[in-house]
PLY file of the C-alpha trace (Angstrom):
ply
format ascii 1.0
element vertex 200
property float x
property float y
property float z
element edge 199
property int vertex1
property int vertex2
end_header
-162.63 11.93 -2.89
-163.05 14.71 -5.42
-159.47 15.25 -6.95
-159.40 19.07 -6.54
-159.51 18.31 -2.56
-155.98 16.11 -3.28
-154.17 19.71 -2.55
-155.99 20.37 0.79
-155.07 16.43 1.72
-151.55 17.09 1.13
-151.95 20.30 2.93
-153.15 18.33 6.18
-150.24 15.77 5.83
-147.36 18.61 6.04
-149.09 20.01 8.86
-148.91 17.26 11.64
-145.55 15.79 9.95
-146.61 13.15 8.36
-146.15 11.83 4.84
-148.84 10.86 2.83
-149.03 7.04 2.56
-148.95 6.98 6.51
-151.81 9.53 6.72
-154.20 8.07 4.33
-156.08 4.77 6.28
-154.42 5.33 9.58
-157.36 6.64 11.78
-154.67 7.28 14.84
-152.90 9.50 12.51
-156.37 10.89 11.12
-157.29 11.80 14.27
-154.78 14.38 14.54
-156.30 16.99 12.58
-158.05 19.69 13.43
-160.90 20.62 10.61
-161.48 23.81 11.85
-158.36 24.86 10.51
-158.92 24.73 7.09
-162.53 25.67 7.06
-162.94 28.33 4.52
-165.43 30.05 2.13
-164.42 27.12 -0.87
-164.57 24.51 1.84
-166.89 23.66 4.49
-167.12 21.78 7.58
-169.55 19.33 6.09
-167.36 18.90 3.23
-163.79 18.64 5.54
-165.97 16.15 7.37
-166.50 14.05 4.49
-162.52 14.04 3.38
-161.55 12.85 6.68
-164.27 9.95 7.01
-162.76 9.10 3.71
-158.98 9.04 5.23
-160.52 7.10 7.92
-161.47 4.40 5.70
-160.45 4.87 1.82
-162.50 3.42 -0.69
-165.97 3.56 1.12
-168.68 4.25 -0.88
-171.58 6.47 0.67
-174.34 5.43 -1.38
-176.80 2.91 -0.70
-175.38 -0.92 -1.17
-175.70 -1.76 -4.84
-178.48 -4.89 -4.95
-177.93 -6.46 -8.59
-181.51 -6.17 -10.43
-180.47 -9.82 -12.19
-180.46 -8.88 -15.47
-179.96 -11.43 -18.36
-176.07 -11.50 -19.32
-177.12 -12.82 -23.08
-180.02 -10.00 -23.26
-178.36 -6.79 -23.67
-179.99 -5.32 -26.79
-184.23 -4.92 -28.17
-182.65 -7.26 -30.88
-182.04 -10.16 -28.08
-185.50 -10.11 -27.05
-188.47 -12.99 -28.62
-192.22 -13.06 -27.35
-192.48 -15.58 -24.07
-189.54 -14.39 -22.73
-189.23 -14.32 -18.67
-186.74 -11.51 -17.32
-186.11 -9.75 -14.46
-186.48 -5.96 -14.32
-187.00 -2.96 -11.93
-189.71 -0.50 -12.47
-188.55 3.17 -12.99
-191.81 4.77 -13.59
-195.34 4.27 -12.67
-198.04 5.96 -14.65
-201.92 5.86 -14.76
-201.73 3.30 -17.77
-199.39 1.18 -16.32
-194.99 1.06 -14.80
-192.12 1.35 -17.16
-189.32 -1.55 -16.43
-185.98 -1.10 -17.27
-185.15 -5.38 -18.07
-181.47 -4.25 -19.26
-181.64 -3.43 -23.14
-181.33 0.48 -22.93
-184.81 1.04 -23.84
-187.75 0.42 -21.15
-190.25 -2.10 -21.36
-194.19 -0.81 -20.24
-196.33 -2.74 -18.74
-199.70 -1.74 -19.38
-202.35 -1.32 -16.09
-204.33 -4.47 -17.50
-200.94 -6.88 -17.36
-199.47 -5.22 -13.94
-201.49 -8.18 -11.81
-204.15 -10.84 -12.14
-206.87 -9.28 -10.83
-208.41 -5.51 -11.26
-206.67 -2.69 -10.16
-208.07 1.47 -10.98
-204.24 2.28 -10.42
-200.81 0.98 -11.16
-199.37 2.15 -7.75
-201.71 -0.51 -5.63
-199.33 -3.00 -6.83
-195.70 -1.35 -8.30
-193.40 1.83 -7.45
-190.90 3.27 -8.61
-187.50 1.08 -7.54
-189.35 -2.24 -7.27
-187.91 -5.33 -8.30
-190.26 -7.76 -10.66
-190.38 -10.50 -13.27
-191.64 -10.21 -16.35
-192.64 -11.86 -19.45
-192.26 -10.22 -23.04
-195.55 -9.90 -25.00
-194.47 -7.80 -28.06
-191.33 -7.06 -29.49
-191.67 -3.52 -32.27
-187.49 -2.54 -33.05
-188.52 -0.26 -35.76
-190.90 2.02 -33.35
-188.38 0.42 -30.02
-191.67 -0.73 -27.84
-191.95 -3.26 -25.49
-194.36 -4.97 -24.51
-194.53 -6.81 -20.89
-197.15 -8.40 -18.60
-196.08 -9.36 -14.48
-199.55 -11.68 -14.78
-198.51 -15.27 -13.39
-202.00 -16.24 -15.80
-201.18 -14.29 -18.83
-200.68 -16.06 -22.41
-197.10 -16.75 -23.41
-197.51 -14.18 -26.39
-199.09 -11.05 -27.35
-202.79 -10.06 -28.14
-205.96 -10.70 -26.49
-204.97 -14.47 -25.93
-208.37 -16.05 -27.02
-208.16 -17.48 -30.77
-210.10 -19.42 -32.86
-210.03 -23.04 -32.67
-208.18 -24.58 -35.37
-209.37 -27.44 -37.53
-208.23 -30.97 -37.51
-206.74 -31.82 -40.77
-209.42 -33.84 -42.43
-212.45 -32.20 -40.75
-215.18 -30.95 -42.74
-216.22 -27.73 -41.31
-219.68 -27.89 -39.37
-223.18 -26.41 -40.77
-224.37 -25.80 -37.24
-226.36 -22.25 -37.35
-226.15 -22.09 -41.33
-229.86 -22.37 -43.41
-229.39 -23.93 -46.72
-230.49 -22.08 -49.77
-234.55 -22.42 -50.71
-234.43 -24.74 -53.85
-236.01 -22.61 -57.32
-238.98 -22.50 -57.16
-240.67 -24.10 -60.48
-242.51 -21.85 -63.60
-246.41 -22.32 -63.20
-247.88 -24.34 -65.72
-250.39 -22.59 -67.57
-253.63 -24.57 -68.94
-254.48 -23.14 -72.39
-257.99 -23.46 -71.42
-258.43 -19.83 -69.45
-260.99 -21.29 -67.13
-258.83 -23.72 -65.93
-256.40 -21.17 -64.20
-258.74 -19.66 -61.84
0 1
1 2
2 3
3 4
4 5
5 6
6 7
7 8
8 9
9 10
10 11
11 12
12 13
13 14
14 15
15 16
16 17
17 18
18 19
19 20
20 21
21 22
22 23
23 24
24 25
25 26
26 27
27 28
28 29
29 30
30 31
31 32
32 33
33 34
34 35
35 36
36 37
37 38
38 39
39 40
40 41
41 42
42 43
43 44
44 45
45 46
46 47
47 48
48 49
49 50
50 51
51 52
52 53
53 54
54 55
55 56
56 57
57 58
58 59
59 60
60 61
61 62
62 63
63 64
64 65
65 66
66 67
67 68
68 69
69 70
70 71
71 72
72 73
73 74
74 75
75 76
76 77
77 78
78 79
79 80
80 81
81 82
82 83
83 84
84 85
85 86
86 87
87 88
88 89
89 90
90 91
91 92
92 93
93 94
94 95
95 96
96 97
97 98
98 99
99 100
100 101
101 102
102 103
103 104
104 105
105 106
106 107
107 108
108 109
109 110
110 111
111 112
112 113
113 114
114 115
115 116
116 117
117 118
118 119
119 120
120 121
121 122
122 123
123 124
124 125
125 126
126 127
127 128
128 129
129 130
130 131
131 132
132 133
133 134
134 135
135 136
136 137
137 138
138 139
139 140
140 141
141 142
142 143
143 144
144 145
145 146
146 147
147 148
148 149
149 150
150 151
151 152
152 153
153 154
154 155
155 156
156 157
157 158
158 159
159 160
160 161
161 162
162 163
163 164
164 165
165 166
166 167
167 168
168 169
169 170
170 171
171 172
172 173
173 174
174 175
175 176
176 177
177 178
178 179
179 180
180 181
181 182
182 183
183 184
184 185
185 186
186 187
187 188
188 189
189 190
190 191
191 192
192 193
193 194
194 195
195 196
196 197
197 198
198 199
C-alpha cells in the first residue's frame, strides 16, 4: 500500500471503532466498510478496492509470481565471464539479427540469428521471445567495447570464431609437398663450336 493512502486507512479505522492493529488482516472487521464512502475525486473505487484487498490480506503482492531466471551467484560482473562458459539467461529482446539475453552481469549478452539454433532459421522469433528462459554458452568476451558474445547451439564450438582451424602439426613432422612443383633446375650455357658450321 502506497504510504500517502496510510491517512485514508486510519480514516476507515475511526469510523467503525476500531483501532488499527485489529483492522489491518481481520477480513470480519474489513468487511465492515463501506467504500463508497470515501470515494472521491483523489481516490477512486478501483483504487479503495485495491486498499481493502490489501487489509484483507497484508503483504500480497499483485504481480505475477517471481520464477528465478537461475543466474550464476559467482558471475555477477563482464569481468567474471571466460569463453566456454554455460549460463542461464532470459531473452529481453528479439531482433532480425538475433535475441539479447540478460545472463546477470548488467550488460546483455546477443546472440546472433546464426547461433540462436542448430538448424536455419530467416527469423529469430521462430525459435525465442521476449521473456523466454534459455541456456547459453559464452563465445566472446570484449570489456573494453562491453560485448558479448553467446550461441544457444547444443553443436556449437566451445569458443569463438568460425570453429574450423587448421590442423596442427605433430612435433617432428616434416611438412608435406603434396600439390607443390619443385623449381626447374638451370638450365646449362650452350656450348659454342668455334667452327661456325658446326652450330647450324
Amino acid at each position: 500500500m502506497h504510504p500517502e493512502r496510510y491517512s485514508l486507512v486510519e480514516t476507515m479505522a475511526a469510523d467503525i471503532g476500531q483501532p488499527l492493529d485489529k483492522l489491518v488482516g481481520n477480513v470480519e472487521v474489513v468487511s465492515k466498510i463501506s467504500i463508497r464512502k470515501y470515494v472521491s475525486d483523489a481516490v477512486g473505487e478501483p483504487t479503495l478496492n485495491d486498499i481493502i484487498s490489501e487489509l484483507r490480506k497484508p503483504g500480497r503482492d499483485p504481480r505475477e509470481q517471481f520464477e528465478d531466471v537461475g543466474f550464476r551467484e559467482d558471475v555477477t560482473t563482464m569481468a567474471d565471464l571466460s569463453e566456454g562458459m554455460e549460463l542461464k539467461g532470459i531473452v529481453t529482446n528479439v531482433t532480425a539479427f538475433g535475441a539479447f539475453v540478460d545472463i546477470g552481469v548488467h550488460q546483455d549478452g546477443l546472440v546472433h540469428i546464426s547461433q540462436l539454433c542448430d538448424r536455419y532459421i530467416n527469423d529469430p522469433s521462430e525459435v525465442v521471445q521476449a521473456g523466454d528462459r534459455i541456456t547459453v554458452r559464452v563465445l566472446e568476451v570484449d570489456l573494453p567495447r562491453k560485448r558479448i558474445s553467446l550461441t544457444a547451439r547444443k553443436n556449437a564450438p566451445a569458443t569463438g570464431g568460425s570453429g574450423t582451424a587448421a590442423p596442427r602439426r605433430q612435433t617432428g613432422e616434416r611438412p608435406s609437398n603434396t600439390g607443390l612443383r619443385r623449381p626447374a633446375a638451370p638450365t646449362p650455357p650452350r656450348q659454342f663450336n668455334a667452327n661456325p658450321f658446326a652450330n647450324l
